[in-house]
N, C-alpha and C positions, 0 to 999 in steps of 0.2 A: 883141419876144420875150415870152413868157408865163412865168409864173412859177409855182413852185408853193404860193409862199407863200399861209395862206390867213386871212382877216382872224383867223379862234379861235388860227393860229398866232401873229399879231401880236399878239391880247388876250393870253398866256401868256407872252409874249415879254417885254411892258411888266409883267405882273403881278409878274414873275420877277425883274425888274433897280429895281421901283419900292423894295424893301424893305418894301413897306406890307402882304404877308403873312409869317406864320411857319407855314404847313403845306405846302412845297413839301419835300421830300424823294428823294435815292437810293436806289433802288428796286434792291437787285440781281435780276437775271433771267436768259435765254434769249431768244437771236433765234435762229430756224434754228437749234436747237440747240446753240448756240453761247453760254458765257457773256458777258453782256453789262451794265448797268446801264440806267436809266431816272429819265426825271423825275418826278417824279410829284406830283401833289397829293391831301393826304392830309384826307378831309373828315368830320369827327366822328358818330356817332349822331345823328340826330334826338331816339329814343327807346330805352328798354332795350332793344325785341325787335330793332330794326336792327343793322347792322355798319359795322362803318366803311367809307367808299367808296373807292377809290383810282380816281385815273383819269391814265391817262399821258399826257404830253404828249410828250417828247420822251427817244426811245433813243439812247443812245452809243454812239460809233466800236466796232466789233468786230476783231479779228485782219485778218478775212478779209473787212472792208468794203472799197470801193471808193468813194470821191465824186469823181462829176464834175457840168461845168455841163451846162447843156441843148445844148452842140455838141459833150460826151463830153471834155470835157477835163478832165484827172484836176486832185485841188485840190494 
């Protein structure tokens, strides 16, 4: 069976649970217009004229999500 885990998820995974960063942050947002949250990692200026980066890793369960595995069966 294949998976859709994919090694950047696994690096975020270990970065996430190692405690060995402090810029991982909830992120509120919108999935499908839907409010939702996120993980996100939150990455400083380089220099004054940059912005800060955010980049998400992972989105949270919504209302109106559905998870199953790869044979459709709900979690």
């Amino acid at each position: 069976m294949s998976t859709n885990t994919r090694p950047e998820h696994i690096s975020a995974f270990e970065a996430l649970t190692s405690g060995d960063h402090d810029n991982f942050v909830l992120f509120s947002c919108f999935l499908d217009g839907e409010p939702a949250v996120a993980i996100v990692v939150v990455t400083p200026p380089e220099s004054d004229e940059d912005e800060y980066q955010i980049t998400p890793l992972f989105v949270g369960i919504t209302a109106n999500m559905v998870l199953t595995d790869h044979e459709g069966t709900t979690a």
